[in-house]
N, C-alpha and C positions, 0 to 999 in steps of 0.2 A: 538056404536061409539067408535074409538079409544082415548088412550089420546092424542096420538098428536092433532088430528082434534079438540078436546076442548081444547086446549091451547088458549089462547090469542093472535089474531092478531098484525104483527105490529103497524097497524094503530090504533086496540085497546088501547097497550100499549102506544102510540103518545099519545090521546087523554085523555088517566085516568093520565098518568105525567102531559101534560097539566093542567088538572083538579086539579088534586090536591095540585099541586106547584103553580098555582094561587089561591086556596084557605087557603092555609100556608101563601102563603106571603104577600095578604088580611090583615089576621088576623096578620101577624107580623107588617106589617104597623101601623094598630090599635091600639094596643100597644105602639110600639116603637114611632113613628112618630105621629100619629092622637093624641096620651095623652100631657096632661101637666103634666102630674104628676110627671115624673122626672127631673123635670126644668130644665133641663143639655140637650148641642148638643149631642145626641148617636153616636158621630162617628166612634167608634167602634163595637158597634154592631148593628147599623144602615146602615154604609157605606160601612162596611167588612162583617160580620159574617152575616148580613140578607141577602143578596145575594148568600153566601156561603150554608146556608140552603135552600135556596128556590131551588137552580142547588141539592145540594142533593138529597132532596126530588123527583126532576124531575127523575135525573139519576136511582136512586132506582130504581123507579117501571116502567120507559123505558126501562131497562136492569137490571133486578135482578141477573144477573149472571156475569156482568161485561163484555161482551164481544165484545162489541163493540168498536171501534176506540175512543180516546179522539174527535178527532174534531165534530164528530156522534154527543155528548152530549152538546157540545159547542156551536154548532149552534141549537140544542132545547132550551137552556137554557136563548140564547140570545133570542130566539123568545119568550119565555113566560117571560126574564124580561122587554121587551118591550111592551109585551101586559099587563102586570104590571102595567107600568109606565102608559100609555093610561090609564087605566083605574080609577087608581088615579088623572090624571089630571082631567078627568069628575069626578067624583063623589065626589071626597074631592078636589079641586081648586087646585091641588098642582100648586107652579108656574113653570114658564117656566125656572126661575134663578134657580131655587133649578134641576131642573131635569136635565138640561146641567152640573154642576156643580156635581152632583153625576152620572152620564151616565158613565164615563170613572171608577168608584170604583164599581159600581154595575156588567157593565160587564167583566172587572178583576177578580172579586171575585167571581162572579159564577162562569166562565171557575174554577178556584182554587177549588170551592167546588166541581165541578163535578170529576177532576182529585181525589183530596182525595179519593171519594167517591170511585170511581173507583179500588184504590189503597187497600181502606181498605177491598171492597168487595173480591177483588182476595186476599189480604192474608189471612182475615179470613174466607173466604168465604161460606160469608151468611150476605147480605145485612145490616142487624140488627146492622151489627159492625158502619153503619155510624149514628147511633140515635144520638151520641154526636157530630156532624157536625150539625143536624138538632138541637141539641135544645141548641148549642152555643151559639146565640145570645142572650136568654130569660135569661143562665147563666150570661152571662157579662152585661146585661142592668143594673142592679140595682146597682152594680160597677160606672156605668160612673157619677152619681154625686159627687163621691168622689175622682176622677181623676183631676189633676189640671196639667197645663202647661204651656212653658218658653212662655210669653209675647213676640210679635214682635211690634213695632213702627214703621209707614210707613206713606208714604206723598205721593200723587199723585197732580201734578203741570199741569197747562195747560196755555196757553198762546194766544192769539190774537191780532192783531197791528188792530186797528182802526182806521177810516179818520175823524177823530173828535178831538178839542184838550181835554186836561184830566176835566177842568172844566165840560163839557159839558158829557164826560163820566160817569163823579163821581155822576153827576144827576140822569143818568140811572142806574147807579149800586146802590145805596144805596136802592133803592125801583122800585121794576120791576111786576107795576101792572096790572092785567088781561091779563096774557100772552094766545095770542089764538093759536089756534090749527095750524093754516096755516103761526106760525112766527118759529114754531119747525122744527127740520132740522130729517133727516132718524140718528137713530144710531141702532146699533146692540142690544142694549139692550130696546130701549123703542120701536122698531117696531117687532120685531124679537121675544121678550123674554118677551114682555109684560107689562115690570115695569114702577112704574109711571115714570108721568111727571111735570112738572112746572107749577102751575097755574097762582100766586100772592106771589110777597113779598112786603111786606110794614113795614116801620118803625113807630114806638108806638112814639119818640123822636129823635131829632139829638144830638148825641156826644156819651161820656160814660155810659156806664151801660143803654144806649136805648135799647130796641127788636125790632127785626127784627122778624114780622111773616110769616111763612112761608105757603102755601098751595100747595098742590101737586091733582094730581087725584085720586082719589081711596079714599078720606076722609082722606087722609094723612096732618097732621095739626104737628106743629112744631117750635120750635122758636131757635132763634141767638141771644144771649143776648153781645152787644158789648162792647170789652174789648180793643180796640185800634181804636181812630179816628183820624185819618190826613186829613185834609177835600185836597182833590182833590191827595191824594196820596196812603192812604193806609186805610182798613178797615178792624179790626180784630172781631173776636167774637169766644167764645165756645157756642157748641150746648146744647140744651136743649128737653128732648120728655119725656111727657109724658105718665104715660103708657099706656094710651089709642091713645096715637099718632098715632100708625102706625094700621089700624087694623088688629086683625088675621085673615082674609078672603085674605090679599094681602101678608103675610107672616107671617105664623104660624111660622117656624121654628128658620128664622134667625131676631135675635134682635139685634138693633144697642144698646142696653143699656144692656150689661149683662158681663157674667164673661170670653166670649169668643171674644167679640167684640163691640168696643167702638170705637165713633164716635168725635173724644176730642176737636179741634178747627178746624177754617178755617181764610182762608184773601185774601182779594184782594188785589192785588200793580198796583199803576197805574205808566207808565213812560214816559214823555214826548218825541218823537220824531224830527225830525225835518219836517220844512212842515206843522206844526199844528197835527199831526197824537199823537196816543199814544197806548203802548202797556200795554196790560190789562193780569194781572197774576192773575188765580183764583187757589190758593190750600188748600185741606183739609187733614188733621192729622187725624187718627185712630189706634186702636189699640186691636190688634188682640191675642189669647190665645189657640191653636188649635195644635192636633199632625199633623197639615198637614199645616201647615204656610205658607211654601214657594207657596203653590199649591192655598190656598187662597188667597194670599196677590197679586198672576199672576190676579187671575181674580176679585178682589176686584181694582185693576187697570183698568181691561176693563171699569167694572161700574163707577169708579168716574170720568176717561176719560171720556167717554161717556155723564157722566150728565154733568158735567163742559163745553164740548162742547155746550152741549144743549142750558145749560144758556148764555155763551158769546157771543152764534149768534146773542141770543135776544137781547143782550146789546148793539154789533157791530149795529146792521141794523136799531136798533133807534138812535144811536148816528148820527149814520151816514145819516139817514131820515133825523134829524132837522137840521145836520149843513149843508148838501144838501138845505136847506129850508130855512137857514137864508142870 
């Protein structure tokens, strides 16, 4: 038999990059992501450099000679960090917020790791020169708990006019119990992406320094401890979680109580209209610490959009129920 005819197929070569770049990035996940152990977001070598490695790897042993087209590598790399992500959603819960939210850094940085890789095979050439692409990530992991960064403060505000007047609102707002499922409206984030929803709020006391407890789905338990009462005009409070509040089966990764993101107060402002009507302002403060700010703080907006809409329908269509009824 000659040696060409034992060379390795393409669709060989397809399949062992496959393989093996899904079994890299398996075990980088495990590491990186599946551990607590480095209490810190890896967003460096979690959101960059592990997809950088895992298109490495793919490219290597797809093409050990470098000769193929960038795009050739591009679109393998995209198929197996896809087939990646799938497979982490089954087998470790990963969520549907975490995986939209890293989709656009994962497949950027592969195309990137395949390009290098490509690059460094043709100069040095001899695949071997891209080892340190592939084990960049496991270099810079233990780095990122001692990386720290500039603080952003951000507010997301949402509004609603109700056919209610405010007395009759500030009812429904201060305590919103046993929210059912068919009073919840479509959003992008709680049908689409999975995250919870609103069950129950109820108030422990009325005025200052009462809790407001909070229940959500998914065993998500939580309090508002109130730090401003204007009875039929405004209601302030900072958040409180526990650390068992949110559990790690609904988000391992992102904590609202940590050194990267911080969930600091909220308030309602009720204003009376004319007509009997009144518009209802629900906003919450947070506070964000991350080399990509700007890029979280875009879709830390869709989600409190989203939940805030959630809640005010509920608040609107009973207000609006009982003064229909009185």
């Amino acid at each position: 038999m000659s040696p060409q005819s034992s060379s390795p197929t393409v669709i060989e070569r397809l399949l062992a990059a496959t393989l093996a770049a899904l079994v890299y990035g398996l075990l980088l996940y495990i590491v990186i992501w599946a551990s607590d152990y480095w209490n810190a977001l890896p967003f460096f070598a979690g959101l960059m450099l592990m997809p950088m490695a895992i298109a490495s790897v793919g490219s290597c042993i797809l093409d050990p000679h470098a000769r193929s087209r960038l795009w050739h590598h591009v679109r393998v790399t995209w198929m197996i960090i896809a087939i990646l992500i799938f497979l982490t959603t089954i087998f470790f819960n990963e969520a549907g917020m975490c995986v939209v939210m890293a989709a656009p850094f994962f497949m950027g940085f592969s195309a990137l790791g395949s390009a290098l890789t490509l690059v460094t095979i043709r100069f040095f050439r001899s695949r071997r020169s891209s080892t340190f692409i592939i084990a960049l990530p496991l270099i810079v992991l233990p780095m990122e708990p001692h990386i720290s960064y500039e603080p952003h403060d951000g507010a997301v505000t949402t509004t609603i006019d109700i056919a209610a007047p405010p007395n009759l609102v500030w009812n429904q707002t201060i305590e919103i119990p046993n929210v059912r499922p068919d009073e919840l409206s479509w959003t992008f984030s709680h049908n689409l992406l999975g995250l919870p929803q609103p069950v129950d709020a109820r108030l422990d006391s009325r005025g200052l320094d009462g809790v407001r407890q909070l229940q959500w789905t998914r065993g998500i338990r939580f309090q508002e401890i109130i730090t401003q009462w204007d009875e039929n005009r405004s209601l302030a409070w900072k958040f409180h979680f526990a650390p068992d509040a949110i559990p790690a089966a609904v988000e391992a990764h992102i904590k609202v109580e940590s050194a990267y993101l911080k969930l600091t107060s909220g308030e309602y402002l009720l204003q009376p209209l004319p007509g009997g009507r009144t518009r209802l302002t629900l906003t919450t403060h947070y506070r964000i610490a991350t080399p990509i700010n700007i890029y979280c703080d875009l879709w830390g907006k869709v989600f409190l959009n989203d939940f805030h809409s959630v809640v005010l329908k509920v608040i609107r269509d009973r207000s609006e129920k009982i003064a229909g009824a009185a």
